[in-house]
MARSEMAR-251779 format. One record per residue (C-alpha): x, y, z; residue in three letters. Coordinates in steps of 0.05 Angstrom, whole numbers, padded with zeros to 5 digits, always signed. Layout:
N
XYZala...
This chain:
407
+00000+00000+00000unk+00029+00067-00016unk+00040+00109+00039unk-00007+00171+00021unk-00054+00114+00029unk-00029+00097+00093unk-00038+00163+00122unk-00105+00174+00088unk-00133+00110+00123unk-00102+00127+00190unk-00137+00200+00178unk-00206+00168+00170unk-00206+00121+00216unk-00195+00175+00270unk-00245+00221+00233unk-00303+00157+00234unk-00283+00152+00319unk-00302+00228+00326unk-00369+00222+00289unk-00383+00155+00329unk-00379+00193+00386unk-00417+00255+00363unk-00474+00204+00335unk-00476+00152+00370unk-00468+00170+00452unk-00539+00209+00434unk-00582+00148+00432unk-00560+00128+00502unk-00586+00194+00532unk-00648+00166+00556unk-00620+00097+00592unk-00564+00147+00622unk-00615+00190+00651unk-00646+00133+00691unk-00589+00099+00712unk-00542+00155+00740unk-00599+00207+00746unk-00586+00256+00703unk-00626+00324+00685unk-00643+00347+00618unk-00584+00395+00629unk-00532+00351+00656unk-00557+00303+00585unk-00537+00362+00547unk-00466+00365+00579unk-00454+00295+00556unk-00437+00313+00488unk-00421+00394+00506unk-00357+00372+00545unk-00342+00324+00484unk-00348+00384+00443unk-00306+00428+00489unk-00255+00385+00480unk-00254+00389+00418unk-00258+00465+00420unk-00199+00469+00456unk-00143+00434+00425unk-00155+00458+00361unk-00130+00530+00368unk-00060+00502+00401unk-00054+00441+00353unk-00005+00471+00304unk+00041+00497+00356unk+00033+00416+00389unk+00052+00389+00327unk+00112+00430+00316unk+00135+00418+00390unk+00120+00342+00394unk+00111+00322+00304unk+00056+00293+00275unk+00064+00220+00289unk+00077+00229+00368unk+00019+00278+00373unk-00020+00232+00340unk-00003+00160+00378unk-00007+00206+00446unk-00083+00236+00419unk-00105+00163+00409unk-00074+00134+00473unk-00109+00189+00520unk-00175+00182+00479unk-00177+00103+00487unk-00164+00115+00567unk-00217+00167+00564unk-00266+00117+00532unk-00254+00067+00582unk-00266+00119+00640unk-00330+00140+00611unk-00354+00063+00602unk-00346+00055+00674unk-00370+00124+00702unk-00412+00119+00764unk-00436+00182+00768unk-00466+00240+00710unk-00410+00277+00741unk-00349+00236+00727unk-00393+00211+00659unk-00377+00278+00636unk-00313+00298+00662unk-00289+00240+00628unk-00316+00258+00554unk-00278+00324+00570unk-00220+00285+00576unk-00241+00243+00517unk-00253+00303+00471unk-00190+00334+00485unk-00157+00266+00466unk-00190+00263+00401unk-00189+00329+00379unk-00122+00332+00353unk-00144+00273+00307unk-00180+00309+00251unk-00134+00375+00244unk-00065+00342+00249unk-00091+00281+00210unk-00119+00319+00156unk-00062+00365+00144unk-00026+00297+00126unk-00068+00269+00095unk-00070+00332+00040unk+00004+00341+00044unk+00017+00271+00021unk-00030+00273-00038unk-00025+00311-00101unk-00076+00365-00117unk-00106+00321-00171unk-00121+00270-00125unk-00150+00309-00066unk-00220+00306-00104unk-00218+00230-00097unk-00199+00237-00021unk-00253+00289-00008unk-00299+00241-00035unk-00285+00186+00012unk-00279+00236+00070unk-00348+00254+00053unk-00369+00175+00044unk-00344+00173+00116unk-00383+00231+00131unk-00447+00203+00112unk-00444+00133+00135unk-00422+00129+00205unk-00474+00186+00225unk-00519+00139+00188unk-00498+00073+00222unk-00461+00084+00284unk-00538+00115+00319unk-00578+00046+00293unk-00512-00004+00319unk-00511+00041+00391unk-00586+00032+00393unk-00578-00045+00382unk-00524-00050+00432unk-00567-00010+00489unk-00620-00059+00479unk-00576-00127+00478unk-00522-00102+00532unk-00532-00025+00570unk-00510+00041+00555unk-00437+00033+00568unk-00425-00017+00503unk-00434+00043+00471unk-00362+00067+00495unk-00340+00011+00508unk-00342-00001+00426unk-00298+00051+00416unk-00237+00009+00438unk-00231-00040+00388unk-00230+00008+00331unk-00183+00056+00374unk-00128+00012+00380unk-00134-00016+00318unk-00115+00062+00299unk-00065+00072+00349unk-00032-00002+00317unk-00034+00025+00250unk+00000+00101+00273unk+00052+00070+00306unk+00074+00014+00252unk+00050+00060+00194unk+00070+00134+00204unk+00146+00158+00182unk+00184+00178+00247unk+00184+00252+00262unk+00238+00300+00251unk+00284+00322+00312unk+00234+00371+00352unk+00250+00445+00322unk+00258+00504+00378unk+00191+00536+00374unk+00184+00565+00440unk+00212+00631+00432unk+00172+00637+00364unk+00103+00630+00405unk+00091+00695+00417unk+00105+00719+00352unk+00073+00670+00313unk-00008+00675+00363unk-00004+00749+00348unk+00010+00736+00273unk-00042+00679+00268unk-00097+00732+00311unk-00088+00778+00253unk-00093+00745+00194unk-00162+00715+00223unk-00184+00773+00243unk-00174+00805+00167unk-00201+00742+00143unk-00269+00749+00183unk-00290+00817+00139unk-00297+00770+00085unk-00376+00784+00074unk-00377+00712+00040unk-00338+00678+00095unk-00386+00707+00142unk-00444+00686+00114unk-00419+00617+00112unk-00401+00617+00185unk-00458+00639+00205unk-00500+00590+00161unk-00454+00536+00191unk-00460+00563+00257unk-00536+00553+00261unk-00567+00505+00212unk-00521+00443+00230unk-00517+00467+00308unk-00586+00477+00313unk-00601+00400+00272unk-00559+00369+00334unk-00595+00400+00385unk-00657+00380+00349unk-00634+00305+00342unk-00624+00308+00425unk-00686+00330+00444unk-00721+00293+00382unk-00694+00224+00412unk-00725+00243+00479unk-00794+00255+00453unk-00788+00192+00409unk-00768+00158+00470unk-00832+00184+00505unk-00871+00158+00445unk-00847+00086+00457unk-00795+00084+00401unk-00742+00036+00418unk-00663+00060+00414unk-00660+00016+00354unk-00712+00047+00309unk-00691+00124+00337unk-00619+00099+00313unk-00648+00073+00243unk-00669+00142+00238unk-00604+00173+00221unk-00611+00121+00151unk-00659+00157+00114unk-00624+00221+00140unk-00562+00199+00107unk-00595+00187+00040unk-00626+00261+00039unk-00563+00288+00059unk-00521+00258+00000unk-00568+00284-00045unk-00566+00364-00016unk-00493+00347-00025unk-00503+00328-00097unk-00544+00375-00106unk-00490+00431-00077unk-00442+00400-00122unk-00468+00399-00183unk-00513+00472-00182unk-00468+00521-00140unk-00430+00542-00195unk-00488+00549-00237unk-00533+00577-00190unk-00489+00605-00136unk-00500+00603-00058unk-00565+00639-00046unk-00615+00602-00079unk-00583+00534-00050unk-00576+00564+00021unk-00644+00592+00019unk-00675+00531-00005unk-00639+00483+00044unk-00646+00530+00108unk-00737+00530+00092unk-00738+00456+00075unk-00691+00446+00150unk-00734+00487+00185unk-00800+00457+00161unk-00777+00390+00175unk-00769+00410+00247unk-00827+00449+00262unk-00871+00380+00240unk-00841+00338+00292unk-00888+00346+00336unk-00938+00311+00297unk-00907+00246+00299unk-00948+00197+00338unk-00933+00123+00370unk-00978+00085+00309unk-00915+00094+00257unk-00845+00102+00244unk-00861+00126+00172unk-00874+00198+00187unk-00802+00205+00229unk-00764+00180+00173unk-00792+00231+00120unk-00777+00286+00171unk-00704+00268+00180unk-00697+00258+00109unk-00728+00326+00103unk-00684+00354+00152unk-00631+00313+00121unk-00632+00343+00061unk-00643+00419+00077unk-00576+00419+00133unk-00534+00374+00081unk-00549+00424+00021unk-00544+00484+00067unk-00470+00457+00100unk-00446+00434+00033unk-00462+00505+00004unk-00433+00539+00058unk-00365+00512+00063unk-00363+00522-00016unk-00377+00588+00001unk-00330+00600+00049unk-00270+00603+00012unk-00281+00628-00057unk-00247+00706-00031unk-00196+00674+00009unk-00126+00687-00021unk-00082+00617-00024unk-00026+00652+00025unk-00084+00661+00082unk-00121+00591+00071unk-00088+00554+00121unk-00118+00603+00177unk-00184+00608+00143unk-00184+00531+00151unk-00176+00537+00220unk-00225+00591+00227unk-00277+00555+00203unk-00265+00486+00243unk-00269+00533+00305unk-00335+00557+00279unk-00350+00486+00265unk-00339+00450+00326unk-00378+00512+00367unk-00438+00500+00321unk-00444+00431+00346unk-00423+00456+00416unk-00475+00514+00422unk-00529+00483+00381unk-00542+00428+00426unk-00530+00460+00501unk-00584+00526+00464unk-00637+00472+00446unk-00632+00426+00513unk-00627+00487+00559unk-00686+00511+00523unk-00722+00450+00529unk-00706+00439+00599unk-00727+00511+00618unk-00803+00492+00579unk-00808+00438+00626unk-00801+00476+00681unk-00856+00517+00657unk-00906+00480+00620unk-00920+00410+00608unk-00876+00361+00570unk-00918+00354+00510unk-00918+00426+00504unk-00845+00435+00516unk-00830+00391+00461unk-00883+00428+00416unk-00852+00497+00430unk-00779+00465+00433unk-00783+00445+00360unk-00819+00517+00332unk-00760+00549+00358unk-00711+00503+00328unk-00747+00514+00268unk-00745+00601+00276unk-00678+00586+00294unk-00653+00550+00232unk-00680+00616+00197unk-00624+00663+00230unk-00586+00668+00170unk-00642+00685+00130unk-00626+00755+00116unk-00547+00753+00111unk-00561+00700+00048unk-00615+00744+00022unk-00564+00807+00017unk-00515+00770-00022unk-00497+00793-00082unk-00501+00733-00127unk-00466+00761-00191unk-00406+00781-00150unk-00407+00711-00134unk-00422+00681-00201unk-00363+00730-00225unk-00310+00697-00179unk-00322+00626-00194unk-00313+00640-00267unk-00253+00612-00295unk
């Protein structure tokens, strides 16, 4: 196997572990909450330290890889994240559960940015479109599969297979890092450059974030995939209410998966042709009326919750895949490294804030009216919510657009 290859597969496999983790640890929300006793809020906090985690290795992880090289930064990520796995399989408490998918996300965080810059380095710019395509693959299917397999293992086993799962495919990584990856270079005196080199990085992103376009797409970003998760988490609790077993709540994510590789198609195929308005507008209205009808599923079938997150499927998907081809069409090649790390950051806080906005807001309905009507409201505000963006898209100016993505 050639080594681009190599890297590539080592990339992914660490890219599939932080999507398990984003996907799948949501299904057990409801057997977690019985067995350690655990408030809508403290639910929330489950995947908002995971998140934070995330969050907060990113903005360090160049400077980490420079002081410790890829490979050793990597094998260390994926030995504290399996540890972190195990602690969280075992937790006793909703307090240690989440202290420990803290730990967890700051283990795994480094796997994406540092794994991905290899990954890209190593392969030609011809052949990046074939490894954006399998990224994407990987994109769609674990979200799809990892809910429906967590679901099966809460019913067969408990709660904790769900983390406990994450071993075998973690040290199967770690295995392949260690015999795969090149040795690092000698460490390179970076210390005294630190200072220098945050100050340098602060400025270019904050010249980079007057880019009207790369605004727009944040804030798109920022709110329609946020605000899906956060609908997703309190969506599984009222399905749960409903009688839905975690197996058919996890099937759901299938016919989400399907929509969403057609919004990407979709994206793909029109947004040179049609620009970013038209797509964004479309996909935020058909995102938001997907949520605002959850509240008329009912317990008699599982037919109506699988159109809606195929709805909702489709709408986020076209409205993300827009977005990040929006995001960089201004941005000069000298400046895209930092615009790629601008908009991870604004990434990983969309699925931070997204999900602690919509539980908090559920849990404060409860407190205030009854559950059924928590839920009701819960889900018309995801839907207003989804709309946010409405009015940055709808002052773009598409023939500036157009004009820049002609050859």
């Amino acid at each position: 196997m050639a080594y681009r290859n190599k890297v590539a597969l080592v990339y992914l496999l660490g890219f599939a572990l932080d999507l398990v983790n984003m996907f799948a640890a949501s299904i057990a929300y409801p057997d977690i909450s019985q067995q350690l006793h655990a408030s809508v809020t403290q639910l929330a906090w489950i995947g908002n330290a995971y998140m934070l985690g995330l969050i907060l290795v990113i903005v360090p992880s160049v400077w980490l890889t420079q002081l410790f090289g890829e490979k050793r930064l990597i094998v260390l990520s994926l030995t504290l994240f399996s540890v972190a796995s195990l602690c969280v399989a075992q937790a006793t408490s909703i307090e240690a559960l989440i202290g420990y998918r803290l730990l967890q996300g700051l283990g795994g965080g480094l796997l994406i940015p540092v794994g991905q810059a290899m990954a890209y380095r190593h392969f030609p710019i011809r052949d990046r479109a074939r490894l954006t395509s399998v990224i994407l693959l990987v994109a769609l299917l674990v979200p799809a599969l990892s809910p429906a397999l967590g679901g099966w293992m809460i019913e067969a086993l408990t709660w904790r297979w769900v983390f406990y799962a994450n071993l075998p495919l973690t040290l199967l990584t770690l295995l392949l890092a260690v015999c795969w990856l090149q040795p690092d270079p000698p460490a390179q005196p970076v210390l005294p450059m630190t200072y220098r080199r945050i100050r340098a990085g602060a400025a270019n992103m904050g010249r980079l974030f007057k880019s009207p376009l790369l605004q727009v797409a944040m804030l798109t970003y920022l709110f329609i995939p946020g605000i899906f998760i956060g609908t997703q988490l309190v969506s599984i609790l009222y399905l749960h209410q409903l009688g839905f077993s975690a197996t058919q709540t996890g099937m759901l994510m299938l016919p989400w998966a399907l929509a969403s590789a057609l919004g990407i198609t979709l994206s793909r195929y029109q947004f040179n042709r049609l620009g970013p308005k038209p797509l964004l507008l479309l996909g935020m209205s058909v995102q938001a009326a997907g949520i605002a009808l959850l509240p008329q599923i009912d317990s008699s079938s599982i037919g109506l919750p699988m159109a809606l997150y195929a709805v909702m499927g489709f709408g986020g998907s076209l409205c993300s895949s827009s977005a990040q081809n929006t995001a960089f069409i201004d941005i000069a090649p000298e400046h895209m490294g930092h615009a790629s790390a601008l908009w991870n950051l604004n990434r990983q806080l969309s699925f931070l804030l997204g999900p602690a906005l919509m539980m908090a807001l559920f849990g404060t309905l409860t407190a205030i009216t009854s559950t059924s009507h928590a839920f009701a409201l819960c889900f018309a505000i995801g839907g207003a919510l989804t709309l946010v963006p409405l009015v940055p898209v709808l002052r773009l100016d598409t023939s500036r657009v157009l004009a820049l993505l002609a050859p």
